[in-house]
C-alpha positions in Angstrom: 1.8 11.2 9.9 -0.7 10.0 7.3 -4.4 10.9 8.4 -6.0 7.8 9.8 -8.8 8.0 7.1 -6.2 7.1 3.9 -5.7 3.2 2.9 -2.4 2.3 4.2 -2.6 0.0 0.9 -1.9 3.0 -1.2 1.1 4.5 1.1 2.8 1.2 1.1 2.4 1.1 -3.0 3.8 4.1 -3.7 6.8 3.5 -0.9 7.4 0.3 -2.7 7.8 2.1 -6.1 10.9 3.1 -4.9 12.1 0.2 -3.6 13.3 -3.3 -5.3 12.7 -6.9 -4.5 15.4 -8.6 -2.5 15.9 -11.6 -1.0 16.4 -12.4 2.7 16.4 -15.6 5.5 14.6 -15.9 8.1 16.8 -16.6 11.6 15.0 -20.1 12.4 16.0 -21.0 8.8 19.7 -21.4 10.6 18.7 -23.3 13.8 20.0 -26.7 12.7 23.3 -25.3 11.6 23.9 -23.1 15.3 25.8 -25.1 17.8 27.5 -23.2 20.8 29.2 -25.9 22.0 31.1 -26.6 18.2 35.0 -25.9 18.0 35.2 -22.5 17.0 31.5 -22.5 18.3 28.5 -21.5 15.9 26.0 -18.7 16.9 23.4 -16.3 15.7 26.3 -13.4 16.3 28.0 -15.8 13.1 24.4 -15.4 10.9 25.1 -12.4 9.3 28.4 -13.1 7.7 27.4 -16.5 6.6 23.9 -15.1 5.2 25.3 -12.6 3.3 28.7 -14.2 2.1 27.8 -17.9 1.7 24.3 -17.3 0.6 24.1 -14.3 -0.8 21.2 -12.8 1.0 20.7 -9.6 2.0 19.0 -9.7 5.3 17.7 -11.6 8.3 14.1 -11.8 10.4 14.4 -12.2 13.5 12.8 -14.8 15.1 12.3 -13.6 18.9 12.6 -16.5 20.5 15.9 -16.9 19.4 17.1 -13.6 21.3 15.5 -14.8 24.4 17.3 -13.8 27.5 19.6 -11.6 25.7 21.2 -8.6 26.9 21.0 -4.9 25.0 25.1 -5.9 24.8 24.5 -8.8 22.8 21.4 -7.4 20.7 24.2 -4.6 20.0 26.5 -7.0 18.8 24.4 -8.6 16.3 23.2 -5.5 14.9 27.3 -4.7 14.8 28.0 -7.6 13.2 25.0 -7.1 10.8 25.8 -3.7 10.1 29.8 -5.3 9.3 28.5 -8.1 7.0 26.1 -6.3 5.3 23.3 -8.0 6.2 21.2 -6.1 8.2 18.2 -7.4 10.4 15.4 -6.1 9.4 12.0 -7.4 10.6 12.0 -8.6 14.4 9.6 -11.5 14.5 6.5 -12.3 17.2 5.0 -15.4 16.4 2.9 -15.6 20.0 -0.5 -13.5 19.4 -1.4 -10.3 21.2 -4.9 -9.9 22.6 -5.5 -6.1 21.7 -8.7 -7.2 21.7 -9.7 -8.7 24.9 -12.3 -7.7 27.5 -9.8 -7.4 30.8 -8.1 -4.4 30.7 -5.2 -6.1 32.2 -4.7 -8.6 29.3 -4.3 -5.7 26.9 -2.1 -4.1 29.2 0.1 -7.3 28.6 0.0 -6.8 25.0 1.1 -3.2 25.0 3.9 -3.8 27.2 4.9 -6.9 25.0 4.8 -5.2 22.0 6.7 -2.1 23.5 9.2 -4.4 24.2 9.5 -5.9 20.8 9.7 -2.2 19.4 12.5 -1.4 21.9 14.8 -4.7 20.6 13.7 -3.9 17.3 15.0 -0.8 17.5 18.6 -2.0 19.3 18.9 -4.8 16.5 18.8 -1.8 13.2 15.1 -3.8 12.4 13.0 -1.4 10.4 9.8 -3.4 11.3 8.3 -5.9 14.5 5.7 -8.2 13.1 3.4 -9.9 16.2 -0.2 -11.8 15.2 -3.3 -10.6 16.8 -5.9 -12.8 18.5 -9.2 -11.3 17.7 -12.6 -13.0 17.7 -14.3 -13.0 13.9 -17.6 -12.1 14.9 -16.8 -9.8 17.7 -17.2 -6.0 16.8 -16.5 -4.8 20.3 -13.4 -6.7 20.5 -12.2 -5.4 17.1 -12.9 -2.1 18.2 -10.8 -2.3 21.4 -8.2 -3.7 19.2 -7.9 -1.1 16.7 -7.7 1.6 19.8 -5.0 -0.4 21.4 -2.8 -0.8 18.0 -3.4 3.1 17.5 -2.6 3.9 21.0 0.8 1.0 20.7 1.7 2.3 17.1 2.4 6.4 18.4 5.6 5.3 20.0 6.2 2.7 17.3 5.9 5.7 14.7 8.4 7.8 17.2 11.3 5.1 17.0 10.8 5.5 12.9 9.2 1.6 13.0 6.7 -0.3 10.9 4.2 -2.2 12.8 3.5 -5.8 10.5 0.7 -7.8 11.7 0.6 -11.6 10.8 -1.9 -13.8 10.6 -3.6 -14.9 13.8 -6.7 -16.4 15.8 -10.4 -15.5 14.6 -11.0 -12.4 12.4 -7.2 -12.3 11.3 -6.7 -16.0 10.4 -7.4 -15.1 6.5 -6.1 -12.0 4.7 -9.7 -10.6 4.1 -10.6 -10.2 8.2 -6.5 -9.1 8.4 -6.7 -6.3 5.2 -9.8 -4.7 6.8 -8.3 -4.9 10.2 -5.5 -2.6 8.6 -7.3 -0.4 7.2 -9.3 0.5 10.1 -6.4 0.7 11.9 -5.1 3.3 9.3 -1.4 5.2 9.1 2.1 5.5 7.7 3.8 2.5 9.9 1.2 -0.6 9.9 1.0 -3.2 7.5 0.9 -6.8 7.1 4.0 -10.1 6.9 1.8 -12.4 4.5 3.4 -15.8 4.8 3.0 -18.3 1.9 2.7 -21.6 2.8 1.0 -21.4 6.4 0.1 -24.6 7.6 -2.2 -23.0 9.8 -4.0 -21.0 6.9 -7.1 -22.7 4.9 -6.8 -19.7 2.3 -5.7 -20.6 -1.3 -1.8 -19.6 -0.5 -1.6 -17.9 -4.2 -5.0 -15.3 -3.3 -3.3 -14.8 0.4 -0.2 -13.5 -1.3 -2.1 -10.9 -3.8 -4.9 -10.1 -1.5 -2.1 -9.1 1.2 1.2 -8.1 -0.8 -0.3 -4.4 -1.0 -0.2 -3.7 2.2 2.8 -5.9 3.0 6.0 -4.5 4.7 7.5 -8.2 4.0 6.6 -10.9 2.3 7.8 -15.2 4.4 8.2 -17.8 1.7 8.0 -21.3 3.4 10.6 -23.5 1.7 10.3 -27.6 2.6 13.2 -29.4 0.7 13.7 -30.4 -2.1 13.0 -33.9 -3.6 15.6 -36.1 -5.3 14.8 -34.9 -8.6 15.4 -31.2 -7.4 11.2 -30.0 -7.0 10.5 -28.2 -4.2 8.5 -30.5 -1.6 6.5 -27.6 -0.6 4.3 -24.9 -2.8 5.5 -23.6 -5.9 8.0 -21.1 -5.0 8.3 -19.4 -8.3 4.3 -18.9 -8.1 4.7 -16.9 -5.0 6.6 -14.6 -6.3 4.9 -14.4 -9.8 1.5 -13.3 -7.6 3.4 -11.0 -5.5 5.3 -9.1 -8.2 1.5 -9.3 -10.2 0.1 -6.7 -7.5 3.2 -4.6 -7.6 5.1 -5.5 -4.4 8.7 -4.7 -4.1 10.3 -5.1 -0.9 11.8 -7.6 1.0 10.8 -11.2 0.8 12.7 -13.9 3.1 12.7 -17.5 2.6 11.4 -19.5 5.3 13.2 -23.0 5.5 11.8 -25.6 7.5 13.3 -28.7 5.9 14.9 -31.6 6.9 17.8 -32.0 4.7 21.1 -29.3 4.9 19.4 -25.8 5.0 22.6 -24.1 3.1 22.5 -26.1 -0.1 18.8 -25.9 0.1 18.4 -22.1 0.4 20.4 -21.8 -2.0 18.2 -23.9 -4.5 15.2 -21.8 -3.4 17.3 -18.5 -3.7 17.6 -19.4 -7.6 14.3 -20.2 -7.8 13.2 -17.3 -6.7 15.9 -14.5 -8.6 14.6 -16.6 -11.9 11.2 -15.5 -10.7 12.1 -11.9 -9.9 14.2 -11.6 -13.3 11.4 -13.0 -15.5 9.5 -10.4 -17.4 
């Protein structure tokens, strides 16, 4: 284990030198086309195949809430089915934010134990990473302090089941990717890093500067993709920019699109998949 004193910015850059760019789906991507009740019925357990033979993508996030209520039987079957199709999952997906940082004791009890859970289904699923936001106030220095304890303290047995701890943008100090870099880097290690998502609706930052102020220390990269329009532009940011700024700084790893259209998500992800391999192949 890394030294907590080295920027985890440089350990994920040289990690990604050895790595490649590839394209993945996010699991919520595929909520309109799931249907239990269809005639042969249509579930996440069917994800993998289709993602990786109809699409041509080459991995899932995991969007918690879909697994909710699942038994370790079923989370064994999706990662069998993964492992079959290759498609494997490979970030698990938190999008409800963890108060590391909070005064009561008990609160951050609740965080631990969440995100301890998360590591354990991460772990049953194949993921090599669980991405959760933090909830931090900006201005609070003892609260960032307790947080940064916690996540140290959280990311030992994180580190022990060979994981990578992603935080995502949250409440207060980790809303933009300035307050969320330095959070990193205090935090400090082999295993933490960030899931930068382009396109937040809930982010004020210039999307392009969140993508190359975070990329280096990102573990995964979300690319929200909107539709398209008539004419066949995106309705949503310019795709190709995203990953233009990303491959600027360097970043090769995984990068998922993120579709939260209207109109049919296969035909569409596949637009935005060719958008983005143009982007990836263009010197």
């Amino acid at each position: 284990m890394v030294s907590r004193g080295r920027c985890p910015s440089d350990i994920l850059a040289a990690l990604n030198l050895l790595m490649t760019l590839l394209l993945s789906l996010t699991s919520r991507s595929l909520q309109s086309l799931l249907d239990p009740s269809a005639d042969p019925p249509r579930t996440l357990f069917d994800a993998p195949s289709f993602v990786s033979g109809e699409l041509g993508l080459r991995g899932l996030s995991l969007d918690v809430d879909m697994l909710a209520g699942w038994t370790s039987a079923e989370m064994d079957m999706l990662r069998h089915r993964s492992d079959q199709a290759g498609c494997p999952c490979l970030v698990l997906v938190d999008y409800t934010a963890l108060e590391f940082g909070h005064e009561d004791e008990s609160v951050r009890n609740a965080a631990t134990q969440r995100l301890t859970r998360l590591a354990g289904a991460a772990t049953r699923l194949g993921c090599n990473s669980v991405s959760v936001p933090l909830s931090i106030g900006r201005d609070d220095r003892p609260a960032v302090s307790r947080a940064i304890a916690a996540v140290q303290h959280s990311l030992l047995a994180i580190e022990r089941q060979e994981l990578n701890l992603l935080l995502s943008g949250g409440l207060g100090l980790t809303d933009n990717s300035e307050g969320l870099s330095e959070l990193i880097k205090e935090i400090g290690g082999f295993r933490i890093g960030a899931l930068p998502t382009y396109g937040d609706p809930g982010s004020s930052e210039d999307p392009i500067d969140h993508i190359k102020r975070l990329a280096p220390y990102a573990g995964a990269i979300h690319l929200r993709c909107e539709g398209f329009k008539r004419g066949g532009g995106h309705r949503g940011l310019d795709l190709a920019a995203a990953m233009a700024a990303a491959k600027a700084v360097g970043y090769q790893s995984n990068v998922a699109i993120d579709y939260v259209g209207e109109g049919d998500p296969a035909t569409d992800i596949v637009k935005a998949m060719e958008i983005l391999q143009a982007a990836i192949d263009a010197e």
